[in-house]
LUMMI-615984 format. One record per atom (N, C-alpha, C): z, x, y; residue in three letters. Coordinates in steps of 0.05 Angstrom, whole numbers, plus 5000, padded with zeros to 4 digits. Each point is the difference from the previous one (the first is absolute). Layout:
ZXYALA...
! end
This chain:
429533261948UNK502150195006UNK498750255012UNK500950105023UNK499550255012UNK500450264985UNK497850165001UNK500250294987UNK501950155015UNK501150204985UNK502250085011UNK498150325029UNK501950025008UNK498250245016UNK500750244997UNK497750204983UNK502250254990UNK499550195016UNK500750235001UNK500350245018UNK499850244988UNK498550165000UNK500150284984UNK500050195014UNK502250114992UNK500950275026UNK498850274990UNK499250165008UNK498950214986UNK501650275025UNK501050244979UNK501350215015UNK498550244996UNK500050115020UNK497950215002UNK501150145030UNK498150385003UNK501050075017UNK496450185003UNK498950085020UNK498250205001UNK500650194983UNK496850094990UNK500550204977UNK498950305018UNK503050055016UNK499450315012UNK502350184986UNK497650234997UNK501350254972UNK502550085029UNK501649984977UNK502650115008UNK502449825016UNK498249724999UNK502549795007UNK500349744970UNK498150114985UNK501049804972UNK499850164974UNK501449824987UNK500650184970UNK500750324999UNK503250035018UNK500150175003UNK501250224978UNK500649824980UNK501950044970UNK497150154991UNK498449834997UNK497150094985UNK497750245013UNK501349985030UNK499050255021UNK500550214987UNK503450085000UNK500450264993UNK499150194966UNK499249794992UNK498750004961UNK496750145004UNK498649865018UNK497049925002UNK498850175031UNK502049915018UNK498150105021UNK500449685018UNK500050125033UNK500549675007UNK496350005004UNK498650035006UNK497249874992UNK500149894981UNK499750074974UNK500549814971UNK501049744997UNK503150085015UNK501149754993UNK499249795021UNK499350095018UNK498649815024UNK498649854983UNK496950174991UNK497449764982UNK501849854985UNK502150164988UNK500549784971UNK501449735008UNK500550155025UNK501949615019UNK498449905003UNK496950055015UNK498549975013UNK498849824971UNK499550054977UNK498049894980UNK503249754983UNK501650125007UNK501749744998UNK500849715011UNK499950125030UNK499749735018UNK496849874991UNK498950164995UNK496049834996UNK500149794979UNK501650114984UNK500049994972UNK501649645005UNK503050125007UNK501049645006UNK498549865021UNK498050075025UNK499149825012UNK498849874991UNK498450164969UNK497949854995UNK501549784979UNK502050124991UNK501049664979UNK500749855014UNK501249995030UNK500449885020UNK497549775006UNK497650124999UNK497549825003UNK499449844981UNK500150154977UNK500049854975UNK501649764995UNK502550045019UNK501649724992UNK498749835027UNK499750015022UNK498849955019UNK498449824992UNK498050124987UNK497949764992UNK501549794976UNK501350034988UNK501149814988UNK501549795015UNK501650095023UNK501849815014UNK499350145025UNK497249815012UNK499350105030UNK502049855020UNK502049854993UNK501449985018UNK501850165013UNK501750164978UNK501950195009UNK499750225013UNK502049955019UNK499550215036UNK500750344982UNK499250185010UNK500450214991UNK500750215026UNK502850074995UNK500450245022UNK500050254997UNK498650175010UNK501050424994UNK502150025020UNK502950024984UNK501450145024UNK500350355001UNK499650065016UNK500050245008UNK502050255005UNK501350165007UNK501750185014UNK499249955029UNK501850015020UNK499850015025UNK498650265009UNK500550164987UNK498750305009UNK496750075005UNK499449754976UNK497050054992UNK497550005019UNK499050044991UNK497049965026UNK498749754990UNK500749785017UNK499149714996UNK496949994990UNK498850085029UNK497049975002UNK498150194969UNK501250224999UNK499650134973UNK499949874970UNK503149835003UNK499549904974UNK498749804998UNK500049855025UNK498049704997UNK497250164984UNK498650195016UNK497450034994UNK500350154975UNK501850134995UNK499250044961UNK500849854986UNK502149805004UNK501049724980UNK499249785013UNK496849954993UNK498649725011UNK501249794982UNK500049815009UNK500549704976UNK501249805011UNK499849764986UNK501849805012UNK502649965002UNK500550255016UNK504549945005UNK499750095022UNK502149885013UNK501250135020UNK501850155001UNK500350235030UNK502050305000UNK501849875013UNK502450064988UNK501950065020UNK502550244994UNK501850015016UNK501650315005UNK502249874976UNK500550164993UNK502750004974UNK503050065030UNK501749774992UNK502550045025UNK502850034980UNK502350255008UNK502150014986UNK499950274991UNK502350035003UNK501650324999UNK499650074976UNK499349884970UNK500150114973UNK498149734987UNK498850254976UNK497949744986UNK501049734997UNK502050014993UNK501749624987UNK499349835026UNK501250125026UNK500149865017UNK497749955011UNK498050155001UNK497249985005UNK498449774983UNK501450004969UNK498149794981UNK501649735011UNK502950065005UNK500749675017UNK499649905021UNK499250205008UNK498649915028UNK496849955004UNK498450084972UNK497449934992UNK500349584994UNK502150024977UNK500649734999UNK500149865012UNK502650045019UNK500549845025UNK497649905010UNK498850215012UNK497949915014UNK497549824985UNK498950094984UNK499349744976UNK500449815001UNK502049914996UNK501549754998UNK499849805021UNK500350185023UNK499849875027UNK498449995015UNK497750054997UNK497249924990UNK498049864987UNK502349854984UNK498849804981UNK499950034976UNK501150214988UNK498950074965UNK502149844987UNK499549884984UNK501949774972UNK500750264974UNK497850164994UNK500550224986UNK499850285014UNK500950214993UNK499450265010UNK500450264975UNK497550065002UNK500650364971UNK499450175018UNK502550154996UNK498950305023UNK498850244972UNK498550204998UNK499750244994UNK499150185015UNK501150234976UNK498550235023UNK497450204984UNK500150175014UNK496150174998UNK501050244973UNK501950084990UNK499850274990UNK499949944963UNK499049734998UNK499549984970UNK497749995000UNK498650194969UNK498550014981UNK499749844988UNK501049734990UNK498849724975UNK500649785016UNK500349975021UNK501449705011UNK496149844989UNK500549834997UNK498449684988UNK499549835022UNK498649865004UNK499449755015UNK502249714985UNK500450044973UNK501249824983UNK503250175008UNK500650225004UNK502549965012UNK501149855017UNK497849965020UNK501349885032UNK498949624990UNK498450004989UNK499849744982UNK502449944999UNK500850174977UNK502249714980UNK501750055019UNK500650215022UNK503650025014UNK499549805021UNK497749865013UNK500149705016UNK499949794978UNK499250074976UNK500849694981UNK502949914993UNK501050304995UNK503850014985UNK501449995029UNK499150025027UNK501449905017UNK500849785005UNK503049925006UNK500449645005UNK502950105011UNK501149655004UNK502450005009UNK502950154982UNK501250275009UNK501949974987UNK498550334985UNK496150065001UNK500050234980UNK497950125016UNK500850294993UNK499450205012UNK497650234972UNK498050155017UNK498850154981UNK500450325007UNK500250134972UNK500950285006UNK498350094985UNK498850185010UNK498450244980UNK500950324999UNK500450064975UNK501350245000UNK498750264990UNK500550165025UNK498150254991UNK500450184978UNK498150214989UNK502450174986UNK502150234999UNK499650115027UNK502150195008UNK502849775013UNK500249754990UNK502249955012UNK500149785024UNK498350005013UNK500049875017UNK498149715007UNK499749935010UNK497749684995UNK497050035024UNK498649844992UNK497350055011UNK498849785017UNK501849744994UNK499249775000UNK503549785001UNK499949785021UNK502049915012UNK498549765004UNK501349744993UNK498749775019UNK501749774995UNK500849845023UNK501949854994UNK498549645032UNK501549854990UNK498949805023UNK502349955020UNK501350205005UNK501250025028UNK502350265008UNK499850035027UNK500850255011UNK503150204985UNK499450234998UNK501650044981UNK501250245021UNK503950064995UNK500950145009UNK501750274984UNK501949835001UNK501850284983UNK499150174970UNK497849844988UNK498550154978UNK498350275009UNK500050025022UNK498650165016UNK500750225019UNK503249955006UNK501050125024UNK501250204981UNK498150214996UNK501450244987UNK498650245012UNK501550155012UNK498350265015UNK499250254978UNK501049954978UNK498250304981UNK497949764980UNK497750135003UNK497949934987UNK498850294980UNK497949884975UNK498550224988UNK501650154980UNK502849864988UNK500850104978UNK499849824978UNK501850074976UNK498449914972UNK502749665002UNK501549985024UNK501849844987UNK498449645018UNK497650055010UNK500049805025UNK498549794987UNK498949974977UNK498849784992UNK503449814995UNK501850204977UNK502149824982UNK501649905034UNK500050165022UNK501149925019UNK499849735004UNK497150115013UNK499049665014UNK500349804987UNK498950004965UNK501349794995UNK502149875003UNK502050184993UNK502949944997UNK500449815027UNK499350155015UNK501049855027UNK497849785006UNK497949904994UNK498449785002UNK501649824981UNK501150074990UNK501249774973UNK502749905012UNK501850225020UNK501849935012UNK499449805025UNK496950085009UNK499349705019UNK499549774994UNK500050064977UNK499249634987UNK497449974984UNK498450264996UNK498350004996UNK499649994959UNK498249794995UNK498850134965UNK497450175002UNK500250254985UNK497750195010UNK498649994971UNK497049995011UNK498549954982UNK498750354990UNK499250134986UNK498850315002UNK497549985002UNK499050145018UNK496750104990UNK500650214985UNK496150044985UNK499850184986UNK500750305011UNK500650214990UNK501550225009UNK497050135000UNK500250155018UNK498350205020UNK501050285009UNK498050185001UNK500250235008UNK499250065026UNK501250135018UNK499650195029UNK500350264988UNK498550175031UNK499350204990UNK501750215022UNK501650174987UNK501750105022UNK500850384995UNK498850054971UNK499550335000UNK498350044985UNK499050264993UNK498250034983UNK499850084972UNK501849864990UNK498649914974UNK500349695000UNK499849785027UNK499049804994UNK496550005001UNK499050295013UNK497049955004UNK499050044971UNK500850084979UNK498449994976UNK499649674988UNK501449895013UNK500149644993UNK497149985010UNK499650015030UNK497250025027UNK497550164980UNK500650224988UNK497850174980UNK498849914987UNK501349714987UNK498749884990UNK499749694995UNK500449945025UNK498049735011UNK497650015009UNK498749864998UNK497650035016UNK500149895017UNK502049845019UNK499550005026UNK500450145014UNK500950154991UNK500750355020UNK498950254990UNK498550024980UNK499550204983UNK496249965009UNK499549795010UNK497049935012UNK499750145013UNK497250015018UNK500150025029UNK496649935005UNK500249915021UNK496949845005UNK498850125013UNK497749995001UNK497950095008UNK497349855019UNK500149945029UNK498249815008UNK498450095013UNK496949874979UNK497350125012UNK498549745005UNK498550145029UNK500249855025UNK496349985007UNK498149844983UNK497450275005UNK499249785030UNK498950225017UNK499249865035UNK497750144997UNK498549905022UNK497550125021UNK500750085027UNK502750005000UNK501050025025UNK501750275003UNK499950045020UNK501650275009UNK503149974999UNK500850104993UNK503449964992UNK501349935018UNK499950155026UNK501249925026UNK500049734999UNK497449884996UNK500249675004UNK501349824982UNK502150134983UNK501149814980UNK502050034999UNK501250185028UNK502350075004UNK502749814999UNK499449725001UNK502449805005UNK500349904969UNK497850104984UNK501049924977UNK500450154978UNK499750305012UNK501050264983UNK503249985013UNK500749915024UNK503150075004UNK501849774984UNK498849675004UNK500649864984UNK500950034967UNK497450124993UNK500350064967UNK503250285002UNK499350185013UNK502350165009UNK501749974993UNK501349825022UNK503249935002UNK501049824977UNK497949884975UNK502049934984UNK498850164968UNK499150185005UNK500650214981UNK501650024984UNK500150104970UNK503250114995UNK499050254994UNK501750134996UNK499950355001UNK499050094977UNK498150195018UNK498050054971UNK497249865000UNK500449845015UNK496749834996UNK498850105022UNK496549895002UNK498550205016UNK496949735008UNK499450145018UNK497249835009UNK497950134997UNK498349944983UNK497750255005UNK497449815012UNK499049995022UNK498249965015UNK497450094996UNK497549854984UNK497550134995UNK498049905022UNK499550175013UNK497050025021UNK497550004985UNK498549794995UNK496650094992UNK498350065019UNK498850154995UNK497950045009UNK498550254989UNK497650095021UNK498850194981UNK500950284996UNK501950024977UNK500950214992UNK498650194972UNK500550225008UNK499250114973UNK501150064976UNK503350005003UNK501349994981UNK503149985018UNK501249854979UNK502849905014UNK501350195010UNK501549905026UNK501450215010UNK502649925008UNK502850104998UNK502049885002UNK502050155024UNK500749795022UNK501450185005UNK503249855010UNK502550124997UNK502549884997UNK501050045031UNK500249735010UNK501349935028UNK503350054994UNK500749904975UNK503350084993UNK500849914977UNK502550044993UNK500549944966UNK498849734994UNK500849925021UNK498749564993UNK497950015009UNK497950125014UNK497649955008UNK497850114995UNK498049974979UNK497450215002UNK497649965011UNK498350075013UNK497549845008UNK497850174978UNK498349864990UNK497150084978UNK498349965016UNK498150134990UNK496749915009UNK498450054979UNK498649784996UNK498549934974UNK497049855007UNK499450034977UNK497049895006UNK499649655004UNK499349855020UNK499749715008UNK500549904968UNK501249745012UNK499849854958UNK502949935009UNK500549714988UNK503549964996UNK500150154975UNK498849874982UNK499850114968UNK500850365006UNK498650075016UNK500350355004UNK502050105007UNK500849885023UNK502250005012UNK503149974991UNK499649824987UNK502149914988UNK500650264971UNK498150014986UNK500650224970UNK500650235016UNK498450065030UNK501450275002UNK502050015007UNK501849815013UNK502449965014UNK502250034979UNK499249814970UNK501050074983UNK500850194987UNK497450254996UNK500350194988UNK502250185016UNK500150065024UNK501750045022UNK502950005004UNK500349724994UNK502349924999UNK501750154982UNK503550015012UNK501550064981UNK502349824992UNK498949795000UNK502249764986UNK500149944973UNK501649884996UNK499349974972UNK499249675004UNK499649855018UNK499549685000UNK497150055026UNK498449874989UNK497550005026UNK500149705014UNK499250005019UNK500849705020UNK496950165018UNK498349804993UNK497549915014UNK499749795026UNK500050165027UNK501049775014UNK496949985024UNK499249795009UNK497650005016UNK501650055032UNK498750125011UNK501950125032UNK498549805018UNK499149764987UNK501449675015UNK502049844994UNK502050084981UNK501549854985UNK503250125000UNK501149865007UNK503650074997UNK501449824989UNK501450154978UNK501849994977UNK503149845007UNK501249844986UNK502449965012UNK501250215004UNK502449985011UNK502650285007UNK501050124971UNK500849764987UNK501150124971UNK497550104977UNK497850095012UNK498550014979UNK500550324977UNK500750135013UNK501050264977UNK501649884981UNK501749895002UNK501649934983UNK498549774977UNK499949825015UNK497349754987UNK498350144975UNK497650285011UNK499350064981UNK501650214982UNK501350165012UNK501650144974UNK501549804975UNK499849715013UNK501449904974UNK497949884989UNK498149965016UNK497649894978UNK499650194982UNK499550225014UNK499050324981UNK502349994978UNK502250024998UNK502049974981UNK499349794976UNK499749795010UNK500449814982UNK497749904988UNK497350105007UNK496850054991UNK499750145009UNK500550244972UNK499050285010UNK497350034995UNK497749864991UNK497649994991UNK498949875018UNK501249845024UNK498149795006UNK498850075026UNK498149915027UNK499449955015UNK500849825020UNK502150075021UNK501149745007UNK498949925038UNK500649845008UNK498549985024UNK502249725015UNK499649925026UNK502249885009UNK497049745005UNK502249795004UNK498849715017UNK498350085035UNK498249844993UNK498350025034UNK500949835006UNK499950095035UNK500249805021UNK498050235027UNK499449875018UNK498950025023UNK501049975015UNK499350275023UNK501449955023UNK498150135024UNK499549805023UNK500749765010UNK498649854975UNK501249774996UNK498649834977UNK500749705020UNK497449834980UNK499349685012UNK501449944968UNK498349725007UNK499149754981UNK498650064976UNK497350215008UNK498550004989UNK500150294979UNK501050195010UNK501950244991UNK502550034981UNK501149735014UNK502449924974UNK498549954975UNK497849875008UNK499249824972UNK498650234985UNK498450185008UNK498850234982UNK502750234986UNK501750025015UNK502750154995UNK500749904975UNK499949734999UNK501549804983UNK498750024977UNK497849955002UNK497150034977UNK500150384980UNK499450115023UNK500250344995UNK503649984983UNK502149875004UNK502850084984UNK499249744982UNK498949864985UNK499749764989UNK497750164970UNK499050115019UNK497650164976UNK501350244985UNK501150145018UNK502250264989UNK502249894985UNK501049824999UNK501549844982UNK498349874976UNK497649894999UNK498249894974UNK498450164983UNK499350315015UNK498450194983UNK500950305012UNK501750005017UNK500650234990UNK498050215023UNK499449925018UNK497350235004UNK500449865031UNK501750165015UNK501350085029UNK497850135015UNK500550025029UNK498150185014UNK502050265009UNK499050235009UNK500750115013UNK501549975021UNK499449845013UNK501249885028UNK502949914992UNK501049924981UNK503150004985UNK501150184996UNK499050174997UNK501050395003UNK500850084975UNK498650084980UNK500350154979UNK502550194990UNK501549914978UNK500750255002UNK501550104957UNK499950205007UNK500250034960UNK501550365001UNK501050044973UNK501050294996UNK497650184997UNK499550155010UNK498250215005UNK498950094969UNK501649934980UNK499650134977UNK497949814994UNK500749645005UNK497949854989UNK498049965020UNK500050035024UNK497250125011UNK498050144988UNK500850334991UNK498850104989UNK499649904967UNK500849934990UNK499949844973UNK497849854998UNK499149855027UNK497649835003UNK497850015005UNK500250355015UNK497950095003UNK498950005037UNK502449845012UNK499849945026UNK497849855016UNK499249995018UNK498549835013UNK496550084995UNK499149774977UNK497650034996UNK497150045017UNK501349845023UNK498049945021UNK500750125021UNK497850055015UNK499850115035UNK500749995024UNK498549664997UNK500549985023UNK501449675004UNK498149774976UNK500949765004UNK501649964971UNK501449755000UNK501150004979UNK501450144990UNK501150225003UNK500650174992UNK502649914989UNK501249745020UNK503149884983UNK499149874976UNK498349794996UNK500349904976UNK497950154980UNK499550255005UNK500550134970UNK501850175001UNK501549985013UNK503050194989UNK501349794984UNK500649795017UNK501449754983UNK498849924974UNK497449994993UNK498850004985UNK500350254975UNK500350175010UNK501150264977UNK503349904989UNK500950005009UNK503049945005UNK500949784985UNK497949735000UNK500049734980UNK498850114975UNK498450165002UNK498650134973UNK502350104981UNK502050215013UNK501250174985UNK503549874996UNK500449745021UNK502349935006UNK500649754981UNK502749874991UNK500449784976UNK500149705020UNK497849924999UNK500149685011UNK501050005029UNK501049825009UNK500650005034UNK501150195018UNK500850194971UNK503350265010UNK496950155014UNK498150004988UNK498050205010UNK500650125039UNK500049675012UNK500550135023UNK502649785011UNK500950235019UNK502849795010UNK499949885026UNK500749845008UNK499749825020UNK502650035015UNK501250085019UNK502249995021UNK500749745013UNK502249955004UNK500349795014UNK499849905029UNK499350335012UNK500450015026UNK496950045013UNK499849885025UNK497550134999UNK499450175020UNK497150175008UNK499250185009UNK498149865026UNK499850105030UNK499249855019UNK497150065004UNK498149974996UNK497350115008UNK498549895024UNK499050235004UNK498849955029UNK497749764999UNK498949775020UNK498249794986UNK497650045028UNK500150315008UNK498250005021UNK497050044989UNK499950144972UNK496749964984UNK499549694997UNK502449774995UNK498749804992UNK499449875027UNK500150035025UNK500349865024UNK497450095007UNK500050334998UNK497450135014UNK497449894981UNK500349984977UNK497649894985UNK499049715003UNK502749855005UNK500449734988UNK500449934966UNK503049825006UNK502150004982UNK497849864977UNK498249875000UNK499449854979UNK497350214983UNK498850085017UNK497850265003UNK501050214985UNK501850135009UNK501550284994UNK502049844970UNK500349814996UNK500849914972UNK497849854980UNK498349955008UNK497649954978UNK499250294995UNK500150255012UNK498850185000UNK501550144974UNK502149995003UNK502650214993UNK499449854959UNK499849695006UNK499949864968UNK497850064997UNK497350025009UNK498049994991UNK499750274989UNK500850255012UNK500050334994UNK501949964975UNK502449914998UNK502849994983UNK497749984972UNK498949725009UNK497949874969UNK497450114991UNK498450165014UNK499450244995UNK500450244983UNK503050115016UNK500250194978UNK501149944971UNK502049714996UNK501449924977UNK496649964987UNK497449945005UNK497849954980UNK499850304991UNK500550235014UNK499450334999UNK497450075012UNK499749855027UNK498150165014UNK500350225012UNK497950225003UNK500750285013UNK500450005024UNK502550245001UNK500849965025UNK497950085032UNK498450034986UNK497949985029UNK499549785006UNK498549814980UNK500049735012UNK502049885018UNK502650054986UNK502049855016UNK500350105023UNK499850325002UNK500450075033UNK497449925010UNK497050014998UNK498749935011UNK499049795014UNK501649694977UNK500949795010UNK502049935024UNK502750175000UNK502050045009UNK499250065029UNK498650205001UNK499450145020UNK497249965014UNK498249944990UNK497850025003UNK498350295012UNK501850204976UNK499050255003UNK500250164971UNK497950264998UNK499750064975UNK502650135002UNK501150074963UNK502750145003UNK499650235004UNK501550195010UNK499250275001UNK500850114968UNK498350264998UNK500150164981UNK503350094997UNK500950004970UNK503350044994UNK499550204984UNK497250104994UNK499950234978UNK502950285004UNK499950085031UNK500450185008UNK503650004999UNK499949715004UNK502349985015UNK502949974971UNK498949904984UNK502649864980UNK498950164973UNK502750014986UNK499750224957UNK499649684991UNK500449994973UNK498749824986UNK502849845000UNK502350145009UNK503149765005UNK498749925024UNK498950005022UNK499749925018UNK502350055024UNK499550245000UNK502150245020UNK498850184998UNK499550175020UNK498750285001UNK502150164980UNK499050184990UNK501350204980UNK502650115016UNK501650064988UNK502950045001UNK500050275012UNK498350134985UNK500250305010UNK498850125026UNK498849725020UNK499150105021UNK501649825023UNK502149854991UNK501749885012UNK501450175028UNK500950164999UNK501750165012UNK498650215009UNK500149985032UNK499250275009UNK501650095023UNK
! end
């Protein structure tokens, strides 16, 4: 028997101050209420992904306002759906004309929602394509009154053709009148949107909105040249989060200086290990994300880790490798490298690090300099962390560049990487291993790192 083909409509509009949340504008400020749309649409794209990976079949659409700036929202709402323009004189007719088109298209099921809730679930949009069938319809009801969530397996009219929307009577409405189409309505769980302000004290204290990340980036490279993947990381920001970019080289003491609220560039003394603690110290997030500036993150990754951070607040979490351009022979080390991070626990860097700033410092931060420096963080982290929760594993993964294993040779540049790995797990010093590594002595770190292994705090800032 054929799976059915579902359809998930998702409603949304560009988050420009002074064309949304205009109820919550006049309370807050339209900047404010902009981010808080802005961290609300993130927020459902990302349960959107989350169900995604559960049922990679279902097509996923953003429909839009006609007004919007297309090209804009594509590049800040990356992911697997497609845009199209929302058509019809008033919301109802716009969500039946989302259906319609659905339908005729191919969808057997269809759930439309929209962007301005705070708790929507991945298991909401679950069970409303399970309780769909012939004859029943799913309703989810908000709590000012109105519903969040709609899904039925074919095109729906007069439940819809009502030109006042956004009062407290439109959930008992719609029902009423889905029941007059023939419909048995099944409920989802009731949910909150966010539409003045005193719904933001709900936001005060979640931590998916109450976060904000922090991504340190340590290079040898001049910033200019990482420009396609500082705009990348950019545009899917949520508000409030920031990139801080560490330069090594020979510095005398860190120096920081701020390109813009989201951007800082450091200069620190050579060392990932260095680089990285000072980036940290730096930072003002409360979640640290360690990323190598060969490596890019899926689109939904803010969200990804704020719920890791939530739900292991102690732990160390890091995403699945893959390679890119990748072979045969690249798959199979990828495979090996997420096969080992699954059996002990002890990830590379190259999966991109990331933990709450509090248990960073809790651990004492990055023991080492220059090599290794990931698995003894992970290694601190299993020490202080309860059994597997120690570190978390993502489902999604992170793309790394595979031009060190090509330029070395793939089999070369991976005997190298296990033979150094097995090295330091015996606790050889880290000179040997860079000297091996490199076939050069390590340079002197006396100067450079305090006994956290970050130059002192108080010469941070100049």
């Amino acid at each position: 028997m054929k799976s059915p083909r579902n359809a998930l409509l998702i409603f949304l509009r560009y988050p420009e101050a002074g064309k949304v949340k205009r109820r919550l504008s006049q309370e807050v400020g339209s900047e404010k209420a902009a981010e808080v749309y802005e961290k609300l649409i993130r927020r459902t794209l990302g349960v959107a992904c989350d169900f995604k990976r559960r049922a990679p079949a279902t097509r996923m659409v953003l429909f839009h306002t006609p007004q919007d700036p297309v090209e804009k929202l594509k590049n800040k709402f990356r992911g697997p759906w497609e845009f199209y323009p929302q058509e019809g004189e008033h919301l109802g007719s716009r969500m039946a004309n989302a259906f319609r088109a659905a339908f005729a298209t191919g969808a057997d099921k269809a759930v439309l929602i929209g962007t301005d809730l705070s708790d929507i679930e991945a298991t909401d949009i679950e069970g409303a394509f399970r309780n769909i069938g012939e004859k029943a319809s799913v309703l989810g009801p908000a709590a000012d009154g109105g519903f969040y969530l709609i899904g039925t397996d074919r095109p729906i009219g007069a439940p819809l053709q009502f030109s006042a929307w956004g009062t407290g009577e439109v959930f008992a409405r719609t029902a009423r009148e889905l029941e007059v189409d023939g419909f048995r309505i099944h409920l989802a769980a009731q949910r909150h949107d966010v539409d003045c302000k005193r719904d933001l004290d709900r936001l005060g204290r979640d931590f998916l909105f109450a976060a904000s990340l922090s991504i340190i980036i340590p290079t040898l490279a001049e910033a200019q040249k990482l420009s396609p993947l500082l705009l990348h990381l950019q545009s899917l920001l949520w508000p409030g989060d920031e990139i801080v970019v560490v330069q090594g080289g020979a510095f005398e003491k860190v120096a920081l200086r701020r390109i813009s609220p989201s951007l800082a560039v450091v200069g620190a003394r050579k060392g990932r290990g260095v680089q990285q603690n000072a980036g940290a110290i730096l930072s003002r997030g409360t979640i640290l994300f360690f990323l190598h500036d060969d490596t890019v993150p899926p689109p939904e990754f803010p969200y990804l880790i704020r719920r890791a951070c939530r739900d292991y607040q102690a732990a160390l979490g890091c995403f699945k490798l893959r390679f890119s351009p990748s072979n045969r022979a690249l798959g199979l080390i990828a495979a090996w490298a997420n096969l080992r991070t699954a059996l002990f626990r002890l990830p590379y860097g190259d999966q991109g690090f990331f933990c709450r700033k509090e248990a960073f410092e809790r651990v004492g931060g990055f023991g080492r300099s220059y090599l290794m420096e990931d698995v003894d963080l992970a290694s601190k982290f299993r020490k202080i962390g309860k059994g597997r929760r120690a570190i978390s594993i993502l489902p999604a993964p992170v793309y790394s560049s595979s031009d060190r294993y090509l330029r070395k040779g793939i089999l070369r540049a991976s005997l190298l990487n296990h033979s150094t790995f097995l090295l330091a797990a015996l606790g050889r010093d880290e000179r040997i291993l860079y000297q091996k590594y490199y076939g050069l002595e390590m340079p002197d770190t006396s100067r450079q790192v305090d006994e956290n292994g970050a130059e002192n705090a108080k010469h941070a800032l100049i």
